[in-house]
The first five atom37 places (N, CA, C, CB, O) and aatype in JSON, in Angstrom:
{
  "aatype": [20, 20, 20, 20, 20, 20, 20, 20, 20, 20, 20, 20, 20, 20, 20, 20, 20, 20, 20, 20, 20, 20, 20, 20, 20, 20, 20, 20, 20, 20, 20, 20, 20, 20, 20, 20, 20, 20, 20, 20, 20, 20, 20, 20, 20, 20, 20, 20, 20, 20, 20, 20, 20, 20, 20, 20, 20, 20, 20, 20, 20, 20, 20, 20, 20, 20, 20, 20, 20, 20, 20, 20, 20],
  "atom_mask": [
    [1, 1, 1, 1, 1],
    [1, 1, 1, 1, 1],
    [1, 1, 1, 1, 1],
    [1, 1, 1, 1, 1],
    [1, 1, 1, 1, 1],
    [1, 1, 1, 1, 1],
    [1, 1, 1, 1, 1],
    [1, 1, 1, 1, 1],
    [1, 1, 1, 1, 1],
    [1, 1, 1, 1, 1],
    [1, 1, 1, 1, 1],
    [1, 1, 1, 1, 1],
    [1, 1, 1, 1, 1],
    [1, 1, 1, 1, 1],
    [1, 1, 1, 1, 1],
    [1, 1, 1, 1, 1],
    [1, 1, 1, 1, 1],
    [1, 1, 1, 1, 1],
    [1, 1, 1, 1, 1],
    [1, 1, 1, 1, 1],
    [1, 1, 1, 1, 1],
    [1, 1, 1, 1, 1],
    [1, 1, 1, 1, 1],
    [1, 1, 1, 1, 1],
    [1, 1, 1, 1, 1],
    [1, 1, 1, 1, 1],
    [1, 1, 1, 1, 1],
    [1, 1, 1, 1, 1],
    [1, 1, 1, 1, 1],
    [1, 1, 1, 1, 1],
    [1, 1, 1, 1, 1],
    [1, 1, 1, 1, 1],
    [1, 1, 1, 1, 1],
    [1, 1, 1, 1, 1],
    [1, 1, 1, 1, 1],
    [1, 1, 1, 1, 1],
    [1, 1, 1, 1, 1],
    [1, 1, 1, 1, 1],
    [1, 1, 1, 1, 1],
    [1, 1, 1, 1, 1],
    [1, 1, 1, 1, 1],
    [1, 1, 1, 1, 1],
    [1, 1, 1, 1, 1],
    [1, 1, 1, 1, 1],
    [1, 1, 1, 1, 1],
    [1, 1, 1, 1, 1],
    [1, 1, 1, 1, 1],
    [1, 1, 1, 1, 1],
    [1, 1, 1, 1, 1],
    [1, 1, 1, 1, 1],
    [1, 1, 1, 1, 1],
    [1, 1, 1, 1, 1],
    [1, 1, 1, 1, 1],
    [1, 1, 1, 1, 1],
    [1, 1, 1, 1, 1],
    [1, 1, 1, 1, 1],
    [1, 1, 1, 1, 1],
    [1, 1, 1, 1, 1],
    [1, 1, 1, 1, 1],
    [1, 1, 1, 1, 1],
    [1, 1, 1, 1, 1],
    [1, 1, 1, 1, 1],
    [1, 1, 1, 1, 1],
    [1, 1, 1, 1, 1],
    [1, 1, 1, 1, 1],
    [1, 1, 1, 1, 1],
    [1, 1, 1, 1, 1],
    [1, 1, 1, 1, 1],
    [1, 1, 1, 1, 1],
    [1, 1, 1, 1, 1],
    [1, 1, 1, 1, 1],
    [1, 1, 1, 1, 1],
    [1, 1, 1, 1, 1]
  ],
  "atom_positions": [
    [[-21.08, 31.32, -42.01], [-20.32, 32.47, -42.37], [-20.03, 32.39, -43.87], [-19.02, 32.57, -41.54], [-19.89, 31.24, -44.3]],
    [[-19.92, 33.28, -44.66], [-19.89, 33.27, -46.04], [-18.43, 34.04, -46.45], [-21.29, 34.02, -46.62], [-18.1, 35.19, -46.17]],
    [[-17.78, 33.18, -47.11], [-16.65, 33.45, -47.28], [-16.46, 33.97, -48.94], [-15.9, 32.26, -46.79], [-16.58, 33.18, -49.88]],
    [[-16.18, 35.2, -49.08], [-15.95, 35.33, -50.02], [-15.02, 34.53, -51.33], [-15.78, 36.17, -49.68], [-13.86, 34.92, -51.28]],
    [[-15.22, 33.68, -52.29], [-14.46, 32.84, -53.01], [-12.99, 33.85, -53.6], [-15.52, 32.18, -54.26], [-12.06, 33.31, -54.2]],
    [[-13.01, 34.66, -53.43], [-11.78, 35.3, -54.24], [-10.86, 35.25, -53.3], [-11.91, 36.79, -54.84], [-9.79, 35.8, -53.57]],
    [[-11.01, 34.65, -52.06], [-10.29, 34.68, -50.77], [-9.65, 33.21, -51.21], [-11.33, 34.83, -49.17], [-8.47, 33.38, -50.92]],
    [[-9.72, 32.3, -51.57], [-9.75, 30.89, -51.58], [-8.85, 30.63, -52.29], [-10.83, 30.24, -51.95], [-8.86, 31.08, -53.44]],
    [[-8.12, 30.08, -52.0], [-7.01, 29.6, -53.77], [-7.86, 29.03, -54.26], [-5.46, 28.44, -53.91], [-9.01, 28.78, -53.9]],
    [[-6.91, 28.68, -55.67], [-7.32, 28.74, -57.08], [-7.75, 26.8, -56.67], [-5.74, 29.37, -58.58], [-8.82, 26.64, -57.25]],
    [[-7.59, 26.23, -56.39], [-7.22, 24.56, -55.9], [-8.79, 24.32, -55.02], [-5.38, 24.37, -54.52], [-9.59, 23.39, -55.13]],
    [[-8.84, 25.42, -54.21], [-10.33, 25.66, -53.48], [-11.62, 25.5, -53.63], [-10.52, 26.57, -53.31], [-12.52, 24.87, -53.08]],
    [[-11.44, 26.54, -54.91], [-12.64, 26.83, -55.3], [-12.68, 25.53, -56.44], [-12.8, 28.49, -55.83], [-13.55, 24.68, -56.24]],
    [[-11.91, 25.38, -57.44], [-12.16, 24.0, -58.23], [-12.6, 23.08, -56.89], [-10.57, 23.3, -59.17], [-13.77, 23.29, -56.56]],
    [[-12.18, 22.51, -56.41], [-13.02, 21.46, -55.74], [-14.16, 21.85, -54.97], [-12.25, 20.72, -54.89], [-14.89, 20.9, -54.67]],
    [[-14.65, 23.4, -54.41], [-15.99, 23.21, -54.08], [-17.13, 23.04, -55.48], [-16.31, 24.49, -53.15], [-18.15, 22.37, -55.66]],
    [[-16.37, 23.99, -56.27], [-17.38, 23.53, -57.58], [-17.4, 22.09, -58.09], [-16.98, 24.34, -58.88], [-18.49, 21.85, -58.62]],
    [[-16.66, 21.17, -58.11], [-16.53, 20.03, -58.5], [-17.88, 19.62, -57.13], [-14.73, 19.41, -58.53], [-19.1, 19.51, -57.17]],
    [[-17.22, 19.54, -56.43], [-18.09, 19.14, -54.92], [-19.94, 19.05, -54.94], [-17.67, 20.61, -53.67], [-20.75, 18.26, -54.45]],
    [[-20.04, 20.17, -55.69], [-21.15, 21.04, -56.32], [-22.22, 20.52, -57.34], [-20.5, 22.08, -56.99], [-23.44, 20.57, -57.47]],
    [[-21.27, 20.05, -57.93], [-21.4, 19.27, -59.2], [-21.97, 18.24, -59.09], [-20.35, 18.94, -59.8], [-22.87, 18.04, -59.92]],
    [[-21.72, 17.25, -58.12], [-21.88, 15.83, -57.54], [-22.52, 16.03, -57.35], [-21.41, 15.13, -56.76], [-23.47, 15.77, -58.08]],
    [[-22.73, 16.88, -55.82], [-23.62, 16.59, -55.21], [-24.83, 17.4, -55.5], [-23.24, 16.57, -54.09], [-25.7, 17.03, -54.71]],
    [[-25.37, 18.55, -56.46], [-26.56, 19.2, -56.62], [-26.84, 18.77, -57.44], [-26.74, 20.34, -56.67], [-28.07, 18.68, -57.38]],
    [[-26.35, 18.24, -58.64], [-26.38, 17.88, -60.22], [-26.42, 16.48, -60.36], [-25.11, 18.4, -61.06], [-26.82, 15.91, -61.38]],
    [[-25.89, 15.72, -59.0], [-25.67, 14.2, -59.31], [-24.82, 13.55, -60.79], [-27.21, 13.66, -59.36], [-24.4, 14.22, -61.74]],
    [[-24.76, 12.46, -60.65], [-24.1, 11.89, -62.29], [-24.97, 11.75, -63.06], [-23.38, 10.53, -62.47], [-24.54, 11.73, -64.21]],
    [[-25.92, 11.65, -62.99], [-26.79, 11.04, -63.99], [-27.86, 11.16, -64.22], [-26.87, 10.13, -63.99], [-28.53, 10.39, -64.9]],
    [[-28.38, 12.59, -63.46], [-29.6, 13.63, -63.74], [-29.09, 14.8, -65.02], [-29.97, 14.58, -62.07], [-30.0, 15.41, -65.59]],
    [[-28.35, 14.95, -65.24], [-27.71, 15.6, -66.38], [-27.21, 15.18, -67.16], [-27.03, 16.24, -66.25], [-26.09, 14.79, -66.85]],
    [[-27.62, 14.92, -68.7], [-26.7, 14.87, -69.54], [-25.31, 15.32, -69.98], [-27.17, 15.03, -70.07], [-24.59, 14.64, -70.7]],
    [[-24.94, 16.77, -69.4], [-24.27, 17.55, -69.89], [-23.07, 17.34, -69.2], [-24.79, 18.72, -69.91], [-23.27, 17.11, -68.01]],
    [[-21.37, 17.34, -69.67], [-20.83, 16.43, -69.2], [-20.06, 17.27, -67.89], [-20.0, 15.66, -70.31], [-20.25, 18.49, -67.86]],
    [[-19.25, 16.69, -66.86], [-18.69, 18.13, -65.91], [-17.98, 18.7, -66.12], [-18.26, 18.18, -64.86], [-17.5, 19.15, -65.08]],
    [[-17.33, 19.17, -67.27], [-16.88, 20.26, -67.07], [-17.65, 21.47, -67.91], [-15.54, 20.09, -67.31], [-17.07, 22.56, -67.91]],
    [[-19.03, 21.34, -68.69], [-19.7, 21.98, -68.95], [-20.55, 22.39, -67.55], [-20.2, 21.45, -70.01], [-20.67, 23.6, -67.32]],
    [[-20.93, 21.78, -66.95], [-21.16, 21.96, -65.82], [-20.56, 23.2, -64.99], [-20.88, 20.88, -65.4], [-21.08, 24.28, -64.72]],
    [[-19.15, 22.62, -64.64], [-18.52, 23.44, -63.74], [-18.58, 25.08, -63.96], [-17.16, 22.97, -63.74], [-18.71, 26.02, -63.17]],
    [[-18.39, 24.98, -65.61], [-18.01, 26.63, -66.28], [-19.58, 26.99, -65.82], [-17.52, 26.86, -68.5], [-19.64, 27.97, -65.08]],
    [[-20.74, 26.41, -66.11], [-22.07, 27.23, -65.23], [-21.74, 27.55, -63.98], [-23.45, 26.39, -65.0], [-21.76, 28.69, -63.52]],
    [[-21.39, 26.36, -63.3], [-21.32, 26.78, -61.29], [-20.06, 27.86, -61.42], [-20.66, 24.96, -59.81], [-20.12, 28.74, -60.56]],
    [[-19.01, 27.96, -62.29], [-18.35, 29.36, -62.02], [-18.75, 30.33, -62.57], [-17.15, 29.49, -62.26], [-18.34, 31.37, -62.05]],
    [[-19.44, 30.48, -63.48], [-20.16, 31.8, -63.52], [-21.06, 32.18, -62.86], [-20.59, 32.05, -64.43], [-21.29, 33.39, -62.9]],
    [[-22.04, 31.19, -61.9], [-23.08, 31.94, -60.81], [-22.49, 32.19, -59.75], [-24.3, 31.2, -60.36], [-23.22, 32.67, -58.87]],
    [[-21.16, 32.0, -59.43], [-20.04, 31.95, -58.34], [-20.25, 33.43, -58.54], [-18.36, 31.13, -58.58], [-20.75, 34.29, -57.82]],
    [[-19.55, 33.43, -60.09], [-19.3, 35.0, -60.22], [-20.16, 36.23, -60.18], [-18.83, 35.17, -61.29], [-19.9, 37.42, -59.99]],
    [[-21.25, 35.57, -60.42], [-22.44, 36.42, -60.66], [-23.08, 36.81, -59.44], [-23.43, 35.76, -61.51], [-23.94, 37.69, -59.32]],
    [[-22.28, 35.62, -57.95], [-23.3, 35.99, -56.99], [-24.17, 35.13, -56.92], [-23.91, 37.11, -57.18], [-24.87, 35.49, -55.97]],
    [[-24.74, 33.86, -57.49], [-25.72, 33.48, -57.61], [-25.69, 32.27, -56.3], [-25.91, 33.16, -59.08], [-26.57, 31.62, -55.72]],
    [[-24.37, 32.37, -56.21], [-24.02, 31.12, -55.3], [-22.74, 31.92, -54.49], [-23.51, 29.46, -56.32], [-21.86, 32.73, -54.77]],
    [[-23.15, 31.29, -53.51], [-21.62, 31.74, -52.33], [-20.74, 30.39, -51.74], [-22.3, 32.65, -50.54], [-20.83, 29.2, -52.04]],
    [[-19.9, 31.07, -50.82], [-18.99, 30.05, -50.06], [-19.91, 30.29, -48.48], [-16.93, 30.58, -50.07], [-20.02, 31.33, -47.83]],
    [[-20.39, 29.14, -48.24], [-20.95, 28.99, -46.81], [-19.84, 28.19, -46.18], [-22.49, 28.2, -46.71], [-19.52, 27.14, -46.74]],
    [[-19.3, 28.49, -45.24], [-18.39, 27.9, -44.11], [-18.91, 27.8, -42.86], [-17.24, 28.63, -43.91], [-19.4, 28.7, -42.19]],
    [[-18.77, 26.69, -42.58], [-19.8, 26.04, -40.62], [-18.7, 25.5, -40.29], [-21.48, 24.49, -40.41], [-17.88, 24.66, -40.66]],
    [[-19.02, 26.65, -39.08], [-17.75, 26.49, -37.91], [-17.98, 25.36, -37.24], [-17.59, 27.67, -36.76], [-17.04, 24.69, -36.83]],
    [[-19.48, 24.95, -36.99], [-19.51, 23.48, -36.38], [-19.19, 22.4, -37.03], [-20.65, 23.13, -35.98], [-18.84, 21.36, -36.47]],
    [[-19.28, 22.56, -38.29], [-19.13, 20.83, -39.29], [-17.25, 21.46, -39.66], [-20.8, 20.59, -41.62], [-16.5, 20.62, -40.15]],
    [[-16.89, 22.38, -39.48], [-15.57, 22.93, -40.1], [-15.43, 22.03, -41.25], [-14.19, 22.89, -39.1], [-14.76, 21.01, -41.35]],
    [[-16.44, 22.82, -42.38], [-16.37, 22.55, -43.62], [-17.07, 23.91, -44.84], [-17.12, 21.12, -43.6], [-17.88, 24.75, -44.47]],
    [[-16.55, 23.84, -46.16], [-17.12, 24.76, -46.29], [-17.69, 24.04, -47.87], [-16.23, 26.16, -46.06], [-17.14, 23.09, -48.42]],
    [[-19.17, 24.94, -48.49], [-19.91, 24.26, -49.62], [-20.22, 25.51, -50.15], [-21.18, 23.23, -49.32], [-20.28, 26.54, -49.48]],
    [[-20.49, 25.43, -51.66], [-21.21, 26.27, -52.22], [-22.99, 25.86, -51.61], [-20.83, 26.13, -53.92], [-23.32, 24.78, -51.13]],
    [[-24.01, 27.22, -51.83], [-24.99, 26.95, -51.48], [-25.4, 28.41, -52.54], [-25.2, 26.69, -49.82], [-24.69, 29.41, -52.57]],
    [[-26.39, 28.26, -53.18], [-27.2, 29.7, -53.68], [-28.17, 30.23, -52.74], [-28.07, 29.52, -55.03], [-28.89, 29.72, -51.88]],
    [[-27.95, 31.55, -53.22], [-28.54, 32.66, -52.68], [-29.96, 32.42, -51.8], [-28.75, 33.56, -53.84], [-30.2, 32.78, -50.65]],
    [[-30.81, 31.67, -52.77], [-32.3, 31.06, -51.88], [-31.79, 30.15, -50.99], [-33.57, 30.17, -52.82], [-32.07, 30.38, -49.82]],
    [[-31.13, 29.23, -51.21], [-30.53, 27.83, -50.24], [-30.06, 28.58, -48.93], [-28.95, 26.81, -51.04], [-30.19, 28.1, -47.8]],
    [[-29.24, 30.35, -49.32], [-29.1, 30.89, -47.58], [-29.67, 31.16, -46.85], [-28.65, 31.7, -47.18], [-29.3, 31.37, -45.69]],
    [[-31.29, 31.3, -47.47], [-32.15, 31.82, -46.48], [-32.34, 30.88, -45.81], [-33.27, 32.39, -46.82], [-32.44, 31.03, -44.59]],
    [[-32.43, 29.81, -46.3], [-32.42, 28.74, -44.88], [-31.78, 28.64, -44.11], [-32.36, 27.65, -44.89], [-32.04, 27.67, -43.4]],
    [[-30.9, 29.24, -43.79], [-29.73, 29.33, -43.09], [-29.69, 30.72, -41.89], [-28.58, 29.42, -44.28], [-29.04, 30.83, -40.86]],
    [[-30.44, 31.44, -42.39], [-30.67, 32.59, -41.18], [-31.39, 32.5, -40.3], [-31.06, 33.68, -41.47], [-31.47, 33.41, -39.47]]
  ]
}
C-alpha cells in the first residue's frame, strides 16, 4: 500500500530517508556525504520519484521508486 509521505510526521519521513540512504546508497559506494544525500532522496520524494510502500505483512514501511513498484504489482 503506498502511503502518501505528507501523511507522515516530520520524524517519519527523516528516518525513512535516512533508512534509504543506508540501505540503497550504502556507506561507501558514495562519496558524497549524507546529508547531501538525503536533500536528493527528498526531492525525488517530492517529485514522485520515490514513494512510501507500507506491507501489511512485514508491518513496516520503506521508500522504494517508481520502477522498484512495479515489482510489486
Amino acid at each position: 500500500m503506498i502511503i502518501p509521505f505528507k501523511q507522515l510526521s516530520d520524524e517519519a519521513v527523516e528516518n525513512l530517508i535516512k533508512e534509504y540512504c543506508l540501505r540503497d546508497w550504502g556507506l561507501n559506494e558514495i562519496e558524497a556525504p549524507l546529508e547531501d544525500r538525503m536533500i536528493q532522496v527528498r526531492r525525488a520524494l517530492h517529485a514522485e520519484q520515490l514513494v512510501v510502500l507500507y506491507s501489511e505483512h512485514f508491518e513496516n514501511a520503506r521508500l522504494v521508486s517508481q520502477d522498484e513498484l512495479k515489482n510489486f504489482s
